[in-house]
ZAMARGU-4260 file (C-alpha; in steps of 0.2 Angstrom, whole numbers, plus 5000, padded with zeros to 4 digits):
<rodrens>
0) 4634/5140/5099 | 4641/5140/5119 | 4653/5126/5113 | 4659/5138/5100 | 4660/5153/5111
5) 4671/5142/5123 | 4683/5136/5110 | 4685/5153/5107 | 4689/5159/5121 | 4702/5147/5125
10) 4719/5155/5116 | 4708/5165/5103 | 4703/5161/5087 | 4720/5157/5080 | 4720/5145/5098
15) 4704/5138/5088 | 4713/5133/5073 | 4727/5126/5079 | 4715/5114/5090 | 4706/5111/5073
20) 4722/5103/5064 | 4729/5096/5079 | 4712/5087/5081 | 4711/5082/5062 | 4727/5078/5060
25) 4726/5066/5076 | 4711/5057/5067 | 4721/5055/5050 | 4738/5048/5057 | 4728/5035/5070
30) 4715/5028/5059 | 4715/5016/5046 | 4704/5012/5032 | 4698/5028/5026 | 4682/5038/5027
35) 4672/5027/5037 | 4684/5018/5044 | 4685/5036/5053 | 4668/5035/5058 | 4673/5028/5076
40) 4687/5041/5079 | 4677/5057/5074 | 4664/5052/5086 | 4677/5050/5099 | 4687/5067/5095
45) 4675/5076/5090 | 4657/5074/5100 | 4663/5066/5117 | 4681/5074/5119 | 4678/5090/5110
50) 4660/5093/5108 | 4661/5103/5093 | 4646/5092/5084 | 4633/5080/5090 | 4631/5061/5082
55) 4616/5067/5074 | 4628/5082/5066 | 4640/5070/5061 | 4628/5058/5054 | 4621/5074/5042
60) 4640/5077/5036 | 4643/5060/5032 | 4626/5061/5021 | 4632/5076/5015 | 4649/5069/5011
65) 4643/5053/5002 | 4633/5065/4989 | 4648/5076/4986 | 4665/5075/4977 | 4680/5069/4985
70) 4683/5059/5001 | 4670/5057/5018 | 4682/5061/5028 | 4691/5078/5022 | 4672/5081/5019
75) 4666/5080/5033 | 4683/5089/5040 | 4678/5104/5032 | 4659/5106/5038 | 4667/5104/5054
80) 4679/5116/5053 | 4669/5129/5044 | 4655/5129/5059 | 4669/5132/5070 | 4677/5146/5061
85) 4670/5149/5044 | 4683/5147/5031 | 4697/5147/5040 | 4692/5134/5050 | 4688/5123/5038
90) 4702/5128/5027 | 4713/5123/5042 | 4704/5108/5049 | 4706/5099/5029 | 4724/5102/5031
95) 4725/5096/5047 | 4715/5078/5040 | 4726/5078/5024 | 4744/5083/5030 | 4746/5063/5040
100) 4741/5056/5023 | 4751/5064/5014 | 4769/5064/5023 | 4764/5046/5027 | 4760/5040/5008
105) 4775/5050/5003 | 4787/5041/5013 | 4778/5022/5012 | 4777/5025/4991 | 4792/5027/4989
110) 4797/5011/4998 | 4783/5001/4997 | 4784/4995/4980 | 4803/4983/4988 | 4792/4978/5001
115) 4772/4971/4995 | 4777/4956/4990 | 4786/4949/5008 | 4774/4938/5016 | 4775/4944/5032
120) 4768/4962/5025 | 4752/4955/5014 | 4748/4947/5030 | 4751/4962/5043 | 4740/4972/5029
125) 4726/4956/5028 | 4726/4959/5048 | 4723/4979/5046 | 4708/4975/5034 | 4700/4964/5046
130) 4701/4978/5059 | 4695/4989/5049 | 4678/4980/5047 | 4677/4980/5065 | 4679/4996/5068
135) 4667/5001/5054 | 4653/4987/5060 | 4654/4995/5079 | 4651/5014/5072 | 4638/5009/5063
140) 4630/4999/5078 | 4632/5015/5089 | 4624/5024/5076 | 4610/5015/5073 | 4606/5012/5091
145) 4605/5032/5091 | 4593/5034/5077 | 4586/5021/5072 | 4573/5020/5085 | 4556/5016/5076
150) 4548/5006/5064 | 4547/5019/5048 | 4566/5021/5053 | 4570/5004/5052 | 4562/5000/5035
155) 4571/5016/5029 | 4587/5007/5033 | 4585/4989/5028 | 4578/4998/5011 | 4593/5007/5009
160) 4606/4991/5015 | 4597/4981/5003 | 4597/4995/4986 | 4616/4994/4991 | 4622/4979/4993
165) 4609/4968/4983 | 4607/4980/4967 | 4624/4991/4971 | 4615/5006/4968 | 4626/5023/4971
170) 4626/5030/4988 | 4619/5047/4981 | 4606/5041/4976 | 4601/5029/4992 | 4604/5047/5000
175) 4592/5057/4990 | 4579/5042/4993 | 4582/5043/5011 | 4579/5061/5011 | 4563/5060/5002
180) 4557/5045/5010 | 4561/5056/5027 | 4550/5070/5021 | 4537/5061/5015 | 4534/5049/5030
185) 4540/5066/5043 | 4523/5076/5036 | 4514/5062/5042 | 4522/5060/5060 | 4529/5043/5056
190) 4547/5048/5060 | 4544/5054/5077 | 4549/5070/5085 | 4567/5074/5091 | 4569/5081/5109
195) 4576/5097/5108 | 4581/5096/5126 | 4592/5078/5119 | 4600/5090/5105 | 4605/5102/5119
</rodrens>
């Protein structure tokens, strides 16, 4: 709430939105790959440089997002934006994700098609790919370092790499298992207790 109040105060709330598509739209013109592939930049913009969400906030979107329609990222934009400023805000931090993309895609589209097949450009693009793995595999690292803490937390991951990757099962449901599995295993303490003074 104080981080909200100062955002606020800084220009008003129209100061407030213009900071929300400036911010998104920084993310979706520098970052390659897509939702995850995003994971790293959010982080960086949005809980270290603008403190509008914590990890574990940003974590909870991305769940959120994976059981949802459309894309992680304008997704998770959206939540953002909509605890900053309610419908406005979110309305102008989706924008602010989509707007790069799609002056970007508009342009490349139309001249992508003379240019896939050079050599020089499938390589460039095999280059971005490996990259992008990077990125994601550090995010993910980060995060688990952050949350994954105990051992009923670390079967709850392994269980849910394995239901993915081994029997390609679909991320909502891997989501809706987490959560019940959570739950279950919370009544019972086996979780362990997060430090409010942490979340502050």
């Amino acid at each position: 709430m104080n981080n909200m109040k100062e955002n606020k105060d800084k220009g008003g709330r129209f100061g407030l939105l213009c900071r929300l598509f400036v911010s998104f739209a920084k993310i979706g013109v520098m970052t390659f790959g897509g939702g995850l592939a995003m994971l790293p930049m959010l982080e960086r913009e949005l809980v270290e440089h603008r403190k509008w969400v914590t990890h574990e906030e940003i974590l909870d979107y991305y769940a959120v997002g994976q059981c949802t329609p459309g894309i992680i990222a304008v997704n998770t934009a959206t939540f953002v934006g909509y605890k900053q400023s309610k419908v406005l805000g979110a309305v102008f931090a989706t924008l602010g994700m989509v707007f790069p993309s799609v002056a970007i895609i508009s342009v490349i589209a139309a001249v992508l098609s003379n240019f896939a097949d050079i050599p020089a450009v499938q390589h460039a693009f095999a280059g971005i790919r490996i990259a992008v793995c990077a990125l994601i595999t550090a995010a993910v690292v980060k995060l688990a370092k952050s949350n994954v803490k105990n051992l009923a937390q670390i079967l709850i991951a392994v269980a849910a790499f394995v239901v993915i990757a081994v029997f390609g099962a679909s991320p909502v449901v891997v989501v809706v298992g987490a959560a019940v599995a959570g739950l279950v295993l919370g009544k019972f303490g086996l979780l362990g207790k997060k430090n409010k003074e942490e979340k502050k």
